[in-house]
C-alpha positions in Angstrom: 82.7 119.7 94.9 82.1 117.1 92.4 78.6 116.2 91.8 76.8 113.3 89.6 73.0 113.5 89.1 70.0 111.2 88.1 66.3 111.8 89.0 68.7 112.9 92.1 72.0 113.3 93.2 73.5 109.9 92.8 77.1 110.3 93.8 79.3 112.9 94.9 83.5 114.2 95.7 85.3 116.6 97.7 84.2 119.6 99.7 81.1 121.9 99.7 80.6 124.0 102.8 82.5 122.3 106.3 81.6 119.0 104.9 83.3 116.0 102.4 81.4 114.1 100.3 83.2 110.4 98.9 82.3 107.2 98.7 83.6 103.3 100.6 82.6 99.8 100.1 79.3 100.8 102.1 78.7 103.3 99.8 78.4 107.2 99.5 78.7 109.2 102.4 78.9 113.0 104.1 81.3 113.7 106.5 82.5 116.9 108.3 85.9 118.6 106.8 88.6 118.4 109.4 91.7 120.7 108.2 94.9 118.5 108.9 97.9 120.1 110.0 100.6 120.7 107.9 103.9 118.7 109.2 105.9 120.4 106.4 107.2 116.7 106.1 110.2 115.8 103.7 108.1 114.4 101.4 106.0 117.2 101.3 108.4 119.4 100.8 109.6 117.7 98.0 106.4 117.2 96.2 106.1 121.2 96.1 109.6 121.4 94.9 109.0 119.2 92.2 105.1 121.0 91.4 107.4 124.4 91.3 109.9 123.3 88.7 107.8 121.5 86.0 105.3 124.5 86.2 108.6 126.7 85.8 109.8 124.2 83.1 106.5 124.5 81.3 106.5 127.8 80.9 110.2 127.4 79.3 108.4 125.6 77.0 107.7 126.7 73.2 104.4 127.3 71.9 105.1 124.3 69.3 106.2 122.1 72.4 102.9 123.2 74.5 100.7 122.6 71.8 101.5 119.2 71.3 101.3 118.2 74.8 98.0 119.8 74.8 97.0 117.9 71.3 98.0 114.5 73.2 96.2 114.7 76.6 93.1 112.4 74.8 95.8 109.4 74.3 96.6 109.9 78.2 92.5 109.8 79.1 91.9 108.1 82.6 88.8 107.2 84.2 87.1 109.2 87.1 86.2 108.5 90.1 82.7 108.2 88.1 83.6 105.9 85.8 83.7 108.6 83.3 86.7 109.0 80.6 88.3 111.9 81.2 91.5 113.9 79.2 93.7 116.4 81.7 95.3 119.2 80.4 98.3 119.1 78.8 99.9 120.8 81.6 98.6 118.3 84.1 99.8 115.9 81.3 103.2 117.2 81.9 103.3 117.5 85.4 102.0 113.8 85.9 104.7 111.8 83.8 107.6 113.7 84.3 106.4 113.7 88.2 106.8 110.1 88.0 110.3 110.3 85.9 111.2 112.6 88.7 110.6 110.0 91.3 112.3 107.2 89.8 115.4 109.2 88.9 114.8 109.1 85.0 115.5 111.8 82.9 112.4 114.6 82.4 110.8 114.9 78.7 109.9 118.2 76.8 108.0 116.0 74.1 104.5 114.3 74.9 105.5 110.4 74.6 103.7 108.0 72.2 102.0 106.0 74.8 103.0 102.0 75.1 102.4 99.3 77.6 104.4 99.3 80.5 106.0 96.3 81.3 105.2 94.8 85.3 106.3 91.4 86.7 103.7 89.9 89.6 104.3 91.1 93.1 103.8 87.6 95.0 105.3 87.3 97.8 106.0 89.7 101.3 107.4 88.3 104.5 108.7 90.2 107.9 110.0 89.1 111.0 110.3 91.3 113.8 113.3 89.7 115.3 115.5 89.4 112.4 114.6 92.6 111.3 114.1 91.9 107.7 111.6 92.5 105.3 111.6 90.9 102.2 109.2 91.5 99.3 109.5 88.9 96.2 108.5 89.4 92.2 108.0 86.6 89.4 110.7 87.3 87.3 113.5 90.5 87.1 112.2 94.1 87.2 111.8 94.4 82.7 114.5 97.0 81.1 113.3 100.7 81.1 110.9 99.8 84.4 111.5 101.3 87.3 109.4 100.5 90.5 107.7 102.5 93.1 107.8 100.8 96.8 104.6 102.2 98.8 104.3 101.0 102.0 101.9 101.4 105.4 102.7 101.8 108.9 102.2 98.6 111.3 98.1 97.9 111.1 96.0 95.6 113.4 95.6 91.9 111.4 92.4 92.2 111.7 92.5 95.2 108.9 91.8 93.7 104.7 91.5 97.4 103.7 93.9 99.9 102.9 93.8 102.9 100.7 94.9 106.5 102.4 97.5 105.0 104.7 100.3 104.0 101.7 103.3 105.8 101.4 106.4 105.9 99.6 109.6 104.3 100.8 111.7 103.4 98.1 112.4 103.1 94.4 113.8 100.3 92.7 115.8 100.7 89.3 115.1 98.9 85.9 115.9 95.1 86.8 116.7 94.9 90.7 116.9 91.6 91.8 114.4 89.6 93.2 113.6 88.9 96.4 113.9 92.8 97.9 115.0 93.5 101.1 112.8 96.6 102.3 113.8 96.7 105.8 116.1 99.6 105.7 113.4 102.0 103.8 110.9 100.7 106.1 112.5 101.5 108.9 113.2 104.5 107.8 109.6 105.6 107.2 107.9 103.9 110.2 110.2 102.6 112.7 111.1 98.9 113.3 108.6 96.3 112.2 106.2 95.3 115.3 105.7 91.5 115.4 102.2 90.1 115.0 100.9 93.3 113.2 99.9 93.7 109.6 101.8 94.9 107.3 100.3 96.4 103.0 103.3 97.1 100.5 102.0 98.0 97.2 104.0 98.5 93.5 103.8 100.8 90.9 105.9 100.5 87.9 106.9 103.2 85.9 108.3 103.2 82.1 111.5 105.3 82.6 110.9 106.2 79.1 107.3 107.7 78.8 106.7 108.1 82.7 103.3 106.1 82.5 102.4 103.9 84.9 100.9 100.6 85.9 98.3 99.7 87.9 99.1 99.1 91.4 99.9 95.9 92.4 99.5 95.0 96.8 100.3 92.7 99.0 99.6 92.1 103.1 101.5 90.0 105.6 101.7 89.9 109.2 105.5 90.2 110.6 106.8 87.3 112.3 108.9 87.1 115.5 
């Protein structure tokens, strides 16, 4: 449990007893913890596969080769869900980009990177239609050289929904300079079943530098599928 205090407790994350503390756009709130159940899902199942081998790999690590990647973690600092600047660990620092590397199919890293923009082009356009059974998401501009992209994606929503957070997931990967417009039917369809005409649909981007593993700031889009 996460906890933020003034004259009183202003703000507060994660669990403390059978209840879950977080925060909307109505503000903070208290809920009670509901344990999901584990599916044991494919791409769960890869995410512990990948947790298991970069904490095996970091132990391979020298002391020399730990040390730095503990004596860069305040380069990498991100903000909280307080606002407040925060460094990981150099482990989690580890973990993190070559996660990302790992996901995008570049090679992992032993060295902490120098950190350096990452290039993005604009996500601006997304259309589906039902009937054809296409999807088609379009970018300003080729994916840049040493970007790769991260394709998250939700299940068919109601069009009455504007807000998405929990529901993305990941379909796809795009290398360094894919084409533009994408055709995301196939990994769609492969994720959530065929696309549902009049119903909303978010894709969001990340890039990633194939170099450094840092990423961008997500990027999303809506539309509603078409017949």
């Amino acid at each position: 449990m996460k906890m933020k205090f003034g004259a009183l407790v202003t703000d507060g994350r994660g669990k403390i007893g059978g209840h879950v503390a977080s925060k909307n756009r109505a503000g903070a709130y208290l809920r009670t913890k509901v344990t999901p159940v584990n599916p044991q899902t494919t791409a769960q199942l890869e995410a512990r596969s990948r947790l298991t081998t970069y904490s095996q790999a970091w132990r391979g690590l020298t002391e020399e080769q730990r040390a730095a990647w503990n004596g860069a973690v305040s380069a990498f600092a991100k903000t909280d869900i307080f606002g407040d600047l925060k460094s990981p660990t150099g482990f989690n620092l580890y973990q993190r980009l070559n996660n990302n590397l790992a996901k995008v199919g570049a090679a992992p890293i032993d060295e902490p990177p120098i950190p350096s923009e990452v290039s993005t082009v604009t996500l601006d356009s997304l259309a589906g239609s039902a009937g054809a059974g296409t999807l088609s998401m379009g970018l300003s501009g080729n994916d840049p050289a040493r970007t790769a992209v991260k394709v998250f994606a939700t299940a068919p929503q109601s069009p009455g929904v504007n807000f998405v957070k929990s529901e993305y997931r990941l379909i796809t990967t795009l290398p360094a300079a894919t084409p533009t417009p994408v055709a995301l039917e196939t990994a769609y369809e492969a994720k959530f079943g065929a696309l549902v005409e009049g119903q909303k649909i978010f894709v969001r981007v990340v890039f990633v530098n194939t170099t450094t593993g840092q990423e961008s700031t997500p990027q999303q889009i809506s539309a509603i599928v078409a017949a």
